[in-house]
N, CA, C and O atoms as a GROMACS GRO file, in nm:
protein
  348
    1UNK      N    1  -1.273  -2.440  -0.213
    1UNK     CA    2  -1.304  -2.328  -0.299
    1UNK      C    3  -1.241  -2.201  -0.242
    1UNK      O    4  -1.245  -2.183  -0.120
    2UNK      N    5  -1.183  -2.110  -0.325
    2UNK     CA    6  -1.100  -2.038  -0.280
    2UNK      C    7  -1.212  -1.848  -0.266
    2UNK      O    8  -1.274  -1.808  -0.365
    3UNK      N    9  -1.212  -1.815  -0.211
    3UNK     CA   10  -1.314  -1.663  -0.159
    3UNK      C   11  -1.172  -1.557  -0.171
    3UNK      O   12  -1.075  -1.546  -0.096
    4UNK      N   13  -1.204  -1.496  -0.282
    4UNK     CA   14  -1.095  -1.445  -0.352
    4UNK      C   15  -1.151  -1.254  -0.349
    4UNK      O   16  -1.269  -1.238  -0.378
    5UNK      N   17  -1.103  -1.179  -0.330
    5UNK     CA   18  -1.150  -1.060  -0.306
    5UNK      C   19  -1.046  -0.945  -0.387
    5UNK      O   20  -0.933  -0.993  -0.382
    6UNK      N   21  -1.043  -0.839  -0.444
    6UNK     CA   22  -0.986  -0.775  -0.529
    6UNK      C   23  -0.914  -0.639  -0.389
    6UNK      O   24  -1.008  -0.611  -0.314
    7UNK      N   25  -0.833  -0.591  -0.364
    7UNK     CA   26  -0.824  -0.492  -0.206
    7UNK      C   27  -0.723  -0.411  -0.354
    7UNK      O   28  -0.679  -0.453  -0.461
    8UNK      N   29  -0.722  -0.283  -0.286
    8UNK     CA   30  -0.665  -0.172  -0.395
    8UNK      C   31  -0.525  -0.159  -0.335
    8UNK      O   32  -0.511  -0.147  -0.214
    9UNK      N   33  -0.409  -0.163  -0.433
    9UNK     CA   34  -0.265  -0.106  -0.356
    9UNK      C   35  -0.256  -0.031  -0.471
    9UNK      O   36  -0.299  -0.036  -0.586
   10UNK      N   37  -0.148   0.076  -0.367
   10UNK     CA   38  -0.081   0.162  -0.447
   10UNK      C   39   0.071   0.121  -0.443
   10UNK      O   40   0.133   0.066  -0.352
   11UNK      N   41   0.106   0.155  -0.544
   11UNK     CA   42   0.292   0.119  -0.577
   11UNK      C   43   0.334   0.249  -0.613
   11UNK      O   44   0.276   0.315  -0.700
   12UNK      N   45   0.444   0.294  -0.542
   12UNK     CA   46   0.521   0.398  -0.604
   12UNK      C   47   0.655   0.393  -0.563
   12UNK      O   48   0.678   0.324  -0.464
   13UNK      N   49   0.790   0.477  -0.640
   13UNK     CA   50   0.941   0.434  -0.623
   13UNK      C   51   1.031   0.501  -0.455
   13UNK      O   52   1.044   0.604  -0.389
   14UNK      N   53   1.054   0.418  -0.457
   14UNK     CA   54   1.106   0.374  -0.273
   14UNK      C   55   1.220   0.510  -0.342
   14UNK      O   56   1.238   0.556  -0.454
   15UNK      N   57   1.284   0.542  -0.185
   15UNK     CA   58   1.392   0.651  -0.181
   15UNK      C   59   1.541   0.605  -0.234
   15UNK      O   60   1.633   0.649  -0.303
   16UNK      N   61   1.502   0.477  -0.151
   16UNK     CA   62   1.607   0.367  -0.170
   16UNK      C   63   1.634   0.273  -0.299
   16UNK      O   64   1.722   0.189  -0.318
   17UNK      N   65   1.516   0.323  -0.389
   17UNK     CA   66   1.535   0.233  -0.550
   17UNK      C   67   1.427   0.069  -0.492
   17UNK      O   68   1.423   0.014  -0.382
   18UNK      N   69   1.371   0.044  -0.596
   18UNK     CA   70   1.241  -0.049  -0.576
   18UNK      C   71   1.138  -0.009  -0.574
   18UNK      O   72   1.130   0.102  -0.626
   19UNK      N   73   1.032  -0.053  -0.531
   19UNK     CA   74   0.917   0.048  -0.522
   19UNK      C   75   0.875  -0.021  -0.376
   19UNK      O   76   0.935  -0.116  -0.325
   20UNK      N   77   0.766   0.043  -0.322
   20UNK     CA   78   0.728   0.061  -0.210
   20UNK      C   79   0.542   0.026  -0.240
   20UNK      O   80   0.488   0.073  -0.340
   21UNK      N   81   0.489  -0.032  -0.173
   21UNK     CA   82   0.373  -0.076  -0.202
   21UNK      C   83   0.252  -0.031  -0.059
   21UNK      O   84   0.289  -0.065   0.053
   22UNK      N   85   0.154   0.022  -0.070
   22UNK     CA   86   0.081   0.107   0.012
   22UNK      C   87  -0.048   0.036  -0.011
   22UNK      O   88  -0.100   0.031  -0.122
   23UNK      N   89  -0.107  -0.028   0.117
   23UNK     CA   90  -0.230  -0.129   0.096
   23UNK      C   91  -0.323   0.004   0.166
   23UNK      O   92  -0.269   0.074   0.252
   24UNK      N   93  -0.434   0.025   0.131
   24UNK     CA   94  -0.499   0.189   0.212
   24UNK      C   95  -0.592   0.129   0.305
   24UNK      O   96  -0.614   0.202   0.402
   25UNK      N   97  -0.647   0.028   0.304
   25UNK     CA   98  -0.718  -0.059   0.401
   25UNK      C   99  -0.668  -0.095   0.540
   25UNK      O  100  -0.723  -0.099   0.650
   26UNK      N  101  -0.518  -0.126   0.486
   26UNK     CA  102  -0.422  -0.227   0.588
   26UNK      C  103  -0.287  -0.141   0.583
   26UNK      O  104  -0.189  -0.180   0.520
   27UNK      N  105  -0.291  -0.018   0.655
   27UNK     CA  106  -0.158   0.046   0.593
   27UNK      C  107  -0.071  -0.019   0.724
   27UNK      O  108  -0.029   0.085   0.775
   28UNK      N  109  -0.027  -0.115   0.797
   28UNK     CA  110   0.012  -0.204   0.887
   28UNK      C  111   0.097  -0.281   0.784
   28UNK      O  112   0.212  -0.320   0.802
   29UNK      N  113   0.037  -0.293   0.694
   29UNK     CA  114   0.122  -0.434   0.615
   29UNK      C  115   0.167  -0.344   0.458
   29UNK      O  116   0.137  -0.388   0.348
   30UNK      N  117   0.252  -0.198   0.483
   30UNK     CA  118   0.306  -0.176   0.372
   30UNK      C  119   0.425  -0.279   0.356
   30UNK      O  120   0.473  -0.358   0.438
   31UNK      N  121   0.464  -0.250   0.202
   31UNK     CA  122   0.602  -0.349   0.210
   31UNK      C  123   0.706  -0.330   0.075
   31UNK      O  124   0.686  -0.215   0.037
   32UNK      N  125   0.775  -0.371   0.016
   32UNK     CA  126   0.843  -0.291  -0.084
   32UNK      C  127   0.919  -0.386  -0.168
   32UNK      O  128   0.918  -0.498  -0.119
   33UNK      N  129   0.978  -0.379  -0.267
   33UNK     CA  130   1.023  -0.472  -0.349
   33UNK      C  131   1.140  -0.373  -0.487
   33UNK      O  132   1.138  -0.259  -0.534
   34UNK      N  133   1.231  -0.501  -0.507
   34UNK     CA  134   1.310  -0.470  -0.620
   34UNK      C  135   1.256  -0.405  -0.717
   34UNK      O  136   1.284  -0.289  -0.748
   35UNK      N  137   1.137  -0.511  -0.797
   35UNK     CA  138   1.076  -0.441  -0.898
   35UNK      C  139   0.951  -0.421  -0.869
   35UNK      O  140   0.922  -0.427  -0.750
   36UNK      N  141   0.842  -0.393  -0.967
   36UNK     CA  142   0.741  -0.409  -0.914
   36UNK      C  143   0.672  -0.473  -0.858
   36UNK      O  144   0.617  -0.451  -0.750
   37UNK      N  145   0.663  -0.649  -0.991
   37UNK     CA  146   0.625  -0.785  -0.971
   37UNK      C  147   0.658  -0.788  -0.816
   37UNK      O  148   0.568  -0.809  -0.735
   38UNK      N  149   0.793  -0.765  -0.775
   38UNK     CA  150   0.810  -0.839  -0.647
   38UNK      C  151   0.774  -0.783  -0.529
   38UNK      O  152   0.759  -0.855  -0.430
   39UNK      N  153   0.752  -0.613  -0.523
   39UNK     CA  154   0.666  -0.533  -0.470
   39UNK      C  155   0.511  -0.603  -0.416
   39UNK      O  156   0.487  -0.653  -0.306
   40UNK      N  157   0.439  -0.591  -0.506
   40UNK     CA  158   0.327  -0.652  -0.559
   40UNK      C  159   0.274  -0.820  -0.524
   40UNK      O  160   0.158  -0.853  -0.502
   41UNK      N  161   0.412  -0.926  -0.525
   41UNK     CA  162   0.389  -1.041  -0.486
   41UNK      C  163   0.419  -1.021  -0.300
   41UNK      O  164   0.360  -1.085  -0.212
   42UNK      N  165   0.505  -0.935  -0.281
   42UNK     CA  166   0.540  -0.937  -0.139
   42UNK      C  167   0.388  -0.885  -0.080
   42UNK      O  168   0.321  -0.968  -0.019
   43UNK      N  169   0.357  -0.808  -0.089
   43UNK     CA  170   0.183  -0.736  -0.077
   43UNK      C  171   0.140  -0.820  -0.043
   43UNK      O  172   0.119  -0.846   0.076
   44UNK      N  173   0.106  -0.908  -0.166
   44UNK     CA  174  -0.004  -1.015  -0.197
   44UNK      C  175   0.021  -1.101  -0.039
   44UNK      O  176  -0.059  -1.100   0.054
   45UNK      N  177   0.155  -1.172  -0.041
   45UNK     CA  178   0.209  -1.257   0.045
   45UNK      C  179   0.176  -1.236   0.180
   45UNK      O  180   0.137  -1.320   0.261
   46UNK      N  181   0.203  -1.083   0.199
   46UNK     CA  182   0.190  -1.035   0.361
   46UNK      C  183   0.056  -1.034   0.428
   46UNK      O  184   0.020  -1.065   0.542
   47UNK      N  185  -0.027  -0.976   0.291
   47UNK     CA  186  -0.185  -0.943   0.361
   47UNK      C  187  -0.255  -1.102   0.359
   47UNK      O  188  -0.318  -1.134   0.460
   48UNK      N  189  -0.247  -1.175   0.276
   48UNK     CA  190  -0.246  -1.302   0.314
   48UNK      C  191  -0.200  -1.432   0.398
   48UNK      O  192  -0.249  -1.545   0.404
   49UNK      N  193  -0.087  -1.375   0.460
   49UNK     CA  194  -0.057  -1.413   0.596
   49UNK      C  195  -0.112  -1.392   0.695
   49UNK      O  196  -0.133  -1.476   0.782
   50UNK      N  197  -0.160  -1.214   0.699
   50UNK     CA  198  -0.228  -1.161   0.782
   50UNK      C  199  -0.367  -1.184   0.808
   50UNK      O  200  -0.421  -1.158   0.916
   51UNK      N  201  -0.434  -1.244   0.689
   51UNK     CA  202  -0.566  -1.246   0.696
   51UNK      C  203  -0.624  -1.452   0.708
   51UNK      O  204  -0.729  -1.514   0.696
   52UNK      N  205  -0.479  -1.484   0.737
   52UNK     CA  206  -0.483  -1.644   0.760
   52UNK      C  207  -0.605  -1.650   0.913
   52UNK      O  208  -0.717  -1.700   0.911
   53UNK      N  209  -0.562  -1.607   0.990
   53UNK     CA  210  -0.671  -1.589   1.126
   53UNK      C  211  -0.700  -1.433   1.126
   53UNK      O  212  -0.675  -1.338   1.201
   54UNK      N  213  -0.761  -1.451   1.014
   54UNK     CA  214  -0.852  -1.249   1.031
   54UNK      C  215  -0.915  -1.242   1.133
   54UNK      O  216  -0.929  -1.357   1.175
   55UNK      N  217  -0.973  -1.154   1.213
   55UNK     CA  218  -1.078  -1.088   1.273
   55UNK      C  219  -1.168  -1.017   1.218
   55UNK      O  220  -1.131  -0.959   1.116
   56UNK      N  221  -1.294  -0.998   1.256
   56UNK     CA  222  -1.386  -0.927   1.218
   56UNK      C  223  -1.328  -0.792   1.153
   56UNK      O  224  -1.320  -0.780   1.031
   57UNK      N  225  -1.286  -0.687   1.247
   57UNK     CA  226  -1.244  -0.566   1.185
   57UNK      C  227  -1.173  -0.612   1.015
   57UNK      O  228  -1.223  -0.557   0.917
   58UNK      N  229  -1.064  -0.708   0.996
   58UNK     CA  230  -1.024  -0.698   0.861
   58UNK      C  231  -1.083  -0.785   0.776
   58UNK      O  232  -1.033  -0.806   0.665
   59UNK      N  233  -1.183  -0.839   0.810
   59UNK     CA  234  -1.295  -0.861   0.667
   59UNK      C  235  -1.372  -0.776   0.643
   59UNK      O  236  -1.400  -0.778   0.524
   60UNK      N  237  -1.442  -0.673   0.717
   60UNK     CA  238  -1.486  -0.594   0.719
   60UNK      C  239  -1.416  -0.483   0.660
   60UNK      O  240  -1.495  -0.406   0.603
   61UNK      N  241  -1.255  -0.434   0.652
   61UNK     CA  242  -1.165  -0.374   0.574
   61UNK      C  243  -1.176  -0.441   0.429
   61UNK      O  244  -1.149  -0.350   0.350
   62UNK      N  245  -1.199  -0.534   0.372
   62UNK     CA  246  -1.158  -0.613   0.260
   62UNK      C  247  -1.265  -0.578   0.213
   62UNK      O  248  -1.276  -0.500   0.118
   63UNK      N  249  -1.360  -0.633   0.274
   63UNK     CA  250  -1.550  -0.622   0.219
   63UNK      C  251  -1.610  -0.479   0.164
   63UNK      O  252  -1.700  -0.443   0.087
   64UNK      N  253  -1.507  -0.413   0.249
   64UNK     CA  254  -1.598  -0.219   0.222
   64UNK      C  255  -1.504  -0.123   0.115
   64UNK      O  256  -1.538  -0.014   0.069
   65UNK      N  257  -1.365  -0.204   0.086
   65UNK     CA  258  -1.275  -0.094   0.090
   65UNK      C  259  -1.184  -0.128  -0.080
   65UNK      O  260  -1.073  -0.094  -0.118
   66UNK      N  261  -1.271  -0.192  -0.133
   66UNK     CA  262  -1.232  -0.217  -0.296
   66UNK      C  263  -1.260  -0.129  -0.383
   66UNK      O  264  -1.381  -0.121  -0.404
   67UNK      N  265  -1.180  -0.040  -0.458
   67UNK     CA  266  -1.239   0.072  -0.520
   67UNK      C  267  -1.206   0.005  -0.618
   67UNK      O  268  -1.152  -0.103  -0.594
   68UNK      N  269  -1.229   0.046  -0.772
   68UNK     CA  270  -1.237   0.049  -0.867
   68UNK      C  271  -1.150   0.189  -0.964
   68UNK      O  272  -1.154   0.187  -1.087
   69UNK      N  273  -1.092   0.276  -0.906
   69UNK     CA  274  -0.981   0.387  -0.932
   69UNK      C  275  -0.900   0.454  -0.788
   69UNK      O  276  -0.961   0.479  -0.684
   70UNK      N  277  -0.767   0.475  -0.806
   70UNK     CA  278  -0.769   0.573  -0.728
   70UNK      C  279  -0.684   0.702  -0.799
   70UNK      O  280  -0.611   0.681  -0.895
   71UNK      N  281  -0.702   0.841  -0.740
   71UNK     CA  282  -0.666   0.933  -0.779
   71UNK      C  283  -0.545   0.966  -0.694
   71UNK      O  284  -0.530   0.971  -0.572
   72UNK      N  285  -0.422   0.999  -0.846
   72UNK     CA  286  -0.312   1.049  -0.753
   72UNK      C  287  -0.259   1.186  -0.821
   72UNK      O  288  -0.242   1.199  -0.942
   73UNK      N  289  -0.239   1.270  -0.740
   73UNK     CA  290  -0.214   1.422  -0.756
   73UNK      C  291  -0.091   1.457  -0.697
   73UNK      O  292  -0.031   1.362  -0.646
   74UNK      N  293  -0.019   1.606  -0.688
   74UNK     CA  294   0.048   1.627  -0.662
   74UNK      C  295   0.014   1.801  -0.567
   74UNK      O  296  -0.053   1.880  -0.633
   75UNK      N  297   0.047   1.836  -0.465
   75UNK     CA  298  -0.009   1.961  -0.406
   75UNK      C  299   0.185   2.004  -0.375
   75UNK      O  300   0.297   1.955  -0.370
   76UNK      N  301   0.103   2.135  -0.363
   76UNK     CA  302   0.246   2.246  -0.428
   76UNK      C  303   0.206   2.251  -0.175
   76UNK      O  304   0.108   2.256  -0.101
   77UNK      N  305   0.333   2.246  -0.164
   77UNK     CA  306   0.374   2.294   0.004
   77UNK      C  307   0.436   2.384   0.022
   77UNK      O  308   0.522   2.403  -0.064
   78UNK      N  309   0.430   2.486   0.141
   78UNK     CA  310   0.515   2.598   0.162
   78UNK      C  311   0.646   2.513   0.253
   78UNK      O  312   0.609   2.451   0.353
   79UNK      N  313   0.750   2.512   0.228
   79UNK     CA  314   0.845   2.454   0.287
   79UNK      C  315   0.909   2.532   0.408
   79UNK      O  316   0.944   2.643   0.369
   80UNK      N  317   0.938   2.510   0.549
   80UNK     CA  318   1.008   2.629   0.622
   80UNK      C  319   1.123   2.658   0.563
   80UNK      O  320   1.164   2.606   0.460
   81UNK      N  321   1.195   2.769   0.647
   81UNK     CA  322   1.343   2.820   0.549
   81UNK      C  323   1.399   2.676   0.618
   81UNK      O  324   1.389   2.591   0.528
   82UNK      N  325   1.439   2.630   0.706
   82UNK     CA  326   1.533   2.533   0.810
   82UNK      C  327   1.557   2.436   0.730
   82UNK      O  328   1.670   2.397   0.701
   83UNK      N  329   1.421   2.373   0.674
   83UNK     CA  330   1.368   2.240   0.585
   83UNK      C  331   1.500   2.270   0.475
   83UNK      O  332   1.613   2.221   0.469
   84UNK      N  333   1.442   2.356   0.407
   84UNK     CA  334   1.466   2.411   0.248
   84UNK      C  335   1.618   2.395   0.267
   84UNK      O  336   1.677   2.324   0.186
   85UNK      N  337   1.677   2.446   0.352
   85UNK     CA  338   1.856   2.484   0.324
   85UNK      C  339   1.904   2.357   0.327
   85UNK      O  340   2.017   2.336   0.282
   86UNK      N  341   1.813   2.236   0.391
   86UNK     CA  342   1.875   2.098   0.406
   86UNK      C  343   1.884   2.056   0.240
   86UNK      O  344   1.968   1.983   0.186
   87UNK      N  345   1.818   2.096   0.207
   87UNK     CA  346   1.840   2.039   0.013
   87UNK      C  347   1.922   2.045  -0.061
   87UNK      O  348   1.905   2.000  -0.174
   0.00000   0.00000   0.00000
């Protein structure tokens, strides 16, 4: 019988084209993909490798850390001049 648990990722687009996949529990096992699907299956793949001989600490990550939304925003930064001229 399979003990199946829901863990929250975030996906958003890599610098490099693909997207980039952000586990907030396990940020150790980010990982990234062509499209999404494969983003998303690579995720799946890694944290389930990882959690083949879990330890306490990451069931305890899995068990506490399932949200049901997350919120994504955008905040305005003061940039230095040094930063800025690189653009």
């Amino acid at each position: 019988m399979k003990n199946l648990r829901k863990v929250t990722a975030v996906l958003f687009p890599s610098l490099d084209g693909g997207y980039v996949v952000y586990i907030p529990q396990f940020p150790e096992f980010t990982t990234q993909g062509d499209s999404v699907a494969e983003a998303m299956a690579n995720a799946k793949e890694s944290l389930e490798l990882a959690l083949e001989v879990p330890n306490r600490d990451d069931l305890e990550r899995v068990e506490l850390l399932d949200v049901d939304h997350v919120v994504v925003g955008k905040i305005e930064v003061e940039v230095p001049e040094l930063a800025a001229a690189r653009d």
